[in-house]
C-alpha positions in Angstrom: 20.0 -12.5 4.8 18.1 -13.9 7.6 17.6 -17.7 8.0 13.5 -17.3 7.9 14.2 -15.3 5.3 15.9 -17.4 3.1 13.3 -19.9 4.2 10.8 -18.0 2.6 12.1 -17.4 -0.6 13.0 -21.3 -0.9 9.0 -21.6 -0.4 8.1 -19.3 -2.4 10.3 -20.6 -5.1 9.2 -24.0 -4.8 5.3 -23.2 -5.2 5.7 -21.7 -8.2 8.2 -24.8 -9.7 4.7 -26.9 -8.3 2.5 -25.1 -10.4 1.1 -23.4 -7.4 0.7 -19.7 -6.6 1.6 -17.6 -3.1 -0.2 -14.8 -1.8 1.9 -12.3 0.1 -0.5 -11.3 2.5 -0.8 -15.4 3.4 3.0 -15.3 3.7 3.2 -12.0 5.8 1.1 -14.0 8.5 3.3 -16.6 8.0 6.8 -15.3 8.5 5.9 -12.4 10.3 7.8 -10.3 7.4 6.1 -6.8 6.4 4.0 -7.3 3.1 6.5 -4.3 1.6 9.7 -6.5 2.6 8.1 -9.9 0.7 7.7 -7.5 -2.2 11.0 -6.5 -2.7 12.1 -10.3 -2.2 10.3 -11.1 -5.1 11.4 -8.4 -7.1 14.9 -8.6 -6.1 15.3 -12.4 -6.1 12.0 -14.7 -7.4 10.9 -12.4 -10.7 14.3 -12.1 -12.2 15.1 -15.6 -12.4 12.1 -15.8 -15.1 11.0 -12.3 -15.8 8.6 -13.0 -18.6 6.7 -16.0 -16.9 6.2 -14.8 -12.7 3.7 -12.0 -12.5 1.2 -11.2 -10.2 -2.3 -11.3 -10.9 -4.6 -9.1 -9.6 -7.9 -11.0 -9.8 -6.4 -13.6 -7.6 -4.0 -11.4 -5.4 -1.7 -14.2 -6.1 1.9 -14.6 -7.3 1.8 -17.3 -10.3 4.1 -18.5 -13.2 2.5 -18.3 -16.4 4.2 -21.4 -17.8 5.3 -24.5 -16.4 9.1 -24.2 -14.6 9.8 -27.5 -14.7 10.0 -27.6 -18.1 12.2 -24.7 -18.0 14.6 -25.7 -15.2 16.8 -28.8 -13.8 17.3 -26.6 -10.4 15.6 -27.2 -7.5 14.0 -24.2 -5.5 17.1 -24.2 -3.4 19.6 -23.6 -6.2 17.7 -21.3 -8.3 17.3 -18.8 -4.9 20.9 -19.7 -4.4 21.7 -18.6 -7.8 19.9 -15.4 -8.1 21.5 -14.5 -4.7 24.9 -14.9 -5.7 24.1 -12.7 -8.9 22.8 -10.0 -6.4 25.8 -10.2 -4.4 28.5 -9.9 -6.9 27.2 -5.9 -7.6 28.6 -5.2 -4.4 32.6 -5.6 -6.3 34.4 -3.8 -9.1 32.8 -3.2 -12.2 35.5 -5.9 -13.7 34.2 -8.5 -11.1 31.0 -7.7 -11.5 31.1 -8.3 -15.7 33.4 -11.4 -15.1 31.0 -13.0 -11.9 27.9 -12.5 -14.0 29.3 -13.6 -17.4 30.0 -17.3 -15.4 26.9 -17.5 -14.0 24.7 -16.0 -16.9 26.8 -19.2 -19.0 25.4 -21.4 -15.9 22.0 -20.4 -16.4 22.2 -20.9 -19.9 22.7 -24.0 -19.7 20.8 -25.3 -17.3 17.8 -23.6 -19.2 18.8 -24.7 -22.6 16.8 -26.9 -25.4 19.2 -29.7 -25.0 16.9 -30.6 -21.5 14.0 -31.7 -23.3 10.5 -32.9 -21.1 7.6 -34.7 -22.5 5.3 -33.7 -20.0 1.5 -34.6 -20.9 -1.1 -32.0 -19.0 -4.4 -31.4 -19.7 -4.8 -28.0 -21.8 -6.8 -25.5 -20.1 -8.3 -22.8 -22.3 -9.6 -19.2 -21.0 -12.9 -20.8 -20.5 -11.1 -22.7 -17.9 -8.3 -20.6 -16.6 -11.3 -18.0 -15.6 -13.4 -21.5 -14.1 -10.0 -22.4 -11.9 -9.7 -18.3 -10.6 -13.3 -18.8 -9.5 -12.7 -22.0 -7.5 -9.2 -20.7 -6.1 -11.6 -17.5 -5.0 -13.8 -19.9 -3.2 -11.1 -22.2 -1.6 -9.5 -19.1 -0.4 -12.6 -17.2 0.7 -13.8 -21.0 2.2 -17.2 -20.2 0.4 -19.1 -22.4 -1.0 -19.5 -23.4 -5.3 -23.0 -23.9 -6.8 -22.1 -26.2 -10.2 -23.6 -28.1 -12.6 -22.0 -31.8 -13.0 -22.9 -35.0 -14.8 -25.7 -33.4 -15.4 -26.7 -32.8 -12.1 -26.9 -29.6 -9.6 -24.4 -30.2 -7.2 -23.3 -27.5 -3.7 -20.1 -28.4 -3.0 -17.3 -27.0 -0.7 -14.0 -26.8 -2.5 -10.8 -28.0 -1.5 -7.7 -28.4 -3.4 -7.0 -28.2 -7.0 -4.5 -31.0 -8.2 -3.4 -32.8 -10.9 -3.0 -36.4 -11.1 -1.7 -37.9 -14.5 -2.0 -34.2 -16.2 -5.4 -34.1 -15.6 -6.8 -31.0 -13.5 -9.0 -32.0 -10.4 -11.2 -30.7 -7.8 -11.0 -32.2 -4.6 -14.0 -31.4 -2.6 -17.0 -32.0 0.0 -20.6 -32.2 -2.1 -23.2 -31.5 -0.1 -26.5 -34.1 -0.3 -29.4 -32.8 -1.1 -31.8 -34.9 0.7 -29.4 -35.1 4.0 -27.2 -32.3 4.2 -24.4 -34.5 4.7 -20.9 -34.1 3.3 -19.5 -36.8 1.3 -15.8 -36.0 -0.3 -15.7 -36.6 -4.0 -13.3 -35.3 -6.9 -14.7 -33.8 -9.9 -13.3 -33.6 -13.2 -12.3 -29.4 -13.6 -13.4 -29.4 -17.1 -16.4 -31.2 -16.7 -17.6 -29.0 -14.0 -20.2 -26.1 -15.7 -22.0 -23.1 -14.5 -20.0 -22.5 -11.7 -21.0 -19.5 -9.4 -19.2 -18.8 -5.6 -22.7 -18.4 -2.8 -22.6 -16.5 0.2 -22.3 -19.2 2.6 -19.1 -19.9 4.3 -17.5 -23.4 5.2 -15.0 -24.4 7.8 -12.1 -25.2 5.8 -10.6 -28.9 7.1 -7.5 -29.0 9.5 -4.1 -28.8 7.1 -3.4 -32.1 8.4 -6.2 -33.4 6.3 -4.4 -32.6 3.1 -1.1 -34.8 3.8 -2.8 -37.7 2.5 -2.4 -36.2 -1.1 1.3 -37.1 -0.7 0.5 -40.6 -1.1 -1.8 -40.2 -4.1 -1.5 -42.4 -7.4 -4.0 -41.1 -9.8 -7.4 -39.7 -10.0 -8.9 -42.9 -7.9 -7.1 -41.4 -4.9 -10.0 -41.5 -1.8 -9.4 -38.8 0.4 -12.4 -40.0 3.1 -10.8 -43.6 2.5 -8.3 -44.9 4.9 -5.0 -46.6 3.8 -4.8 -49.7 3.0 -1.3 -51.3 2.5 -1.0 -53.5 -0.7 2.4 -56.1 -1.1 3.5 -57.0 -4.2 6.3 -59.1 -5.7 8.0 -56.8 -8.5 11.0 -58.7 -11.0 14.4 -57.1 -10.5 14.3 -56.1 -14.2 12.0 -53.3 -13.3 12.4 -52.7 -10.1 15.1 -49.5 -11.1 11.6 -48.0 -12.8 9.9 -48.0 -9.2 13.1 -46.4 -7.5 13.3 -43.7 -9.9 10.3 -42.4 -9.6 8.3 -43.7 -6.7 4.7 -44.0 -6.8 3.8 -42.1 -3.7 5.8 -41.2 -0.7 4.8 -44.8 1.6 6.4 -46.8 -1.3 9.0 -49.1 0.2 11.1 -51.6 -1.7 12.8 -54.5 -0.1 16.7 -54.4 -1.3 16.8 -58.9 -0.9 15.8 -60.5 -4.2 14.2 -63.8 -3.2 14.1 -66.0 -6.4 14.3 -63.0 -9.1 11.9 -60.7 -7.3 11.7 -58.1 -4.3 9.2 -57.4 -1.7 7.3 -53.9 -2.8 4.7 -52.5 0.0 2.6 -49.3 -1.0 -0.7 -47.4 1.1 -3.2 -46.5 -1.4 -7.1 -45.8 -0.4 -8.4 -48.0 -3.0 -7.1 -51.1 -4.8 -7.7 -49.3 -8.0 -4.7 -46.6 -7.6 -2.4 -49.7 -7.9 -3.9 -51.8 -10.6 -3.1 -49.9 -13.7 0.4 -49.8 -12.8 0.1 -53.7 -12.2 -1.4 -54.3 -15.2 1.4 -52.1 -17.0 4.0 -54.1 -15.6 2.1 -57.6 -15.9 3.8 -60.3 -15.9 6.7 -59.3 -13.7 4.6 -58.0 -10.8 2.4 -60.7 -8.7 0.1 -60.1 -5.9 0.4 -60.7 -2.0 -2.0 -58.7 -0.8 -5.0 -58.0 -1.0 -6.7 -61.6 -2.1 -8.8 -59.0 -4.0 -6.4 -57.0 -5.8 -5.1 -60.6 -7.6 -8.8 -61.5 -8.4 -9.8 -58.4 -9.9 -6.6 -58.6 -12.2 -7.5 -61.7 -13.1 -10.8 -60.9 -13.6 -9.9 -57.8 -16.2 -7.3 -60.5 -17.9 -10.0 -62.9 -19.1 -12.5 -60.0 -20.1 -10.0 -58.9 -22.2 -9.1 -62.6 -23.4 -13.3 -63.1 -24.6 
């Protein structure tokens, strides 16, 4: 198999283990592989590793996985390619081989996909009404067309962006369009709360892909994407610091490995000071503030609210 073309599968394998989807005509421009050859990949080496979840759906001309893969699988995208590859290549031997080869690595998959890996992932729910709501807005992202929608109670033309979630809750990133000016002001909406959604007939320049790299440094749901970074320092106990290292908070966390009188120098980017300060507040008292001056007095602030 062809480098580029192992490439491919990797990606395509690691959209779907994102919750993502893949269009093949997206990837054909891509790779510069026919349409018919990405087909057969799929078939040969992506759908049998979960037959009953990866489909395609035809409203969306989109690969998906029906259920969340990461609470099926410990693999990364690499290793489940890897893995379904091998299988494939072991028809090529005796019969004998064959039965032996996959017996060893059907026991593999077993268990790596077995009940004793149990994930307590908490995601929003989305029901039909809301599955067909998120199709519609995928449409319009893909189509860069413009959403007519009613919320907070308000009439809103917006330009759709990127669907995410942040703390298992389902966003829409996305440019709304002021009435009185015309002018474009980025905002993320709640998916659930958005209603009457309908796709117009005016088109919209979709935003340079290096707009979107910014998401890889997003906390939660106060995540600015028109905001510039601001870097926050903070003074976290060695007791938790292991909690920060495990899983990082974004990918401009930095940890510094010196402990200086029971704690150790943490610096983190975020748009706005409130990405940070639930975590702070989790954490509180073994994390103190360095900067911003802010940042310390609006936990303070919230401390002796709560104390009234």
């Amino acid at each position: 198999m062809k480098r580029d073309d192992t490439k491919l599968l990797i990606e395509m394998m690691q959209t779907l283990l994102n919750g993502g989807s893949f269009s093949v005509k997206a990837l054909e421009k891509k790779y510069g592989t026919p349409e018919r050859t990405i087909r057969s990949k799929i078939k040969n080496n992506i759908q049998p590793l979960f037959p009953k979840i990866i489909d395609y759906d035809p409203a969306t001309e989109r690969w998906v996985a029906k259920e969340d893969l990461r609470e099926k699988t410990i693999l990364s995208a690499k290793e489940l390619v890897s893995l379904q590859m091998m299988k494939n290549y072991v028809s090529n031997f005796s019969d004998e081989i064959i039965q032996d080869a996959n017996k060893l690595l059907n026991k593999f998959q077993q268990g790596v996909f077995s009940n004793e890996v149990f994930k307590n992932t908490r995601k929003e729910k989305l029901d039909i009404e809301h599955q067909e709501m998120m199709t519609l807005l995928l449409n319009a992202i893909r189509q860069k067309k413009r959403v007519s929608c009613l919320y907070n109670n308000k009439d809103r033309v917006i330009e759709p962006l990127k669907i995410v979630t942040l703390e298992g809750y389902w966003y829409l990133y996305l440019f709304n369009i002021v009435k009185e000016t015309g002018e474009k002001e980025s905002k993320n909406f709640h998916l659930k709360s958005m209603k009457n959604i309908f796709i117009l007939d005016e088109n919209f320049e979709y935003p340079k892909i290096s707009f979107f790299r910014k998401f890889n440094t997003s906390i939660n749901a106060y995540f600015d994407l028109s905001k510039n970074h601001e870097t926050v320092e903070l003074l976290i106990h060695k007791d938790i610091v292991k909690y920060f290292e495990r899983i990082p908070l974004s990918s401009t966390q930095w940890i510094d490995n010196s402990v200086v009188d029971e704690y150790q120098i943490c610096r983190i980017d975020v748009t706005k000071i409130e990405e940070i300060l639930p975590t702070i507040q989790q954490y509180l008292p073994k994390i103190k503030v360095l900067y911003p001056p802010e940042l310390e007095n609006k936990i303070l602030e919230n401390i002796q609210n709560y104390t009234k």
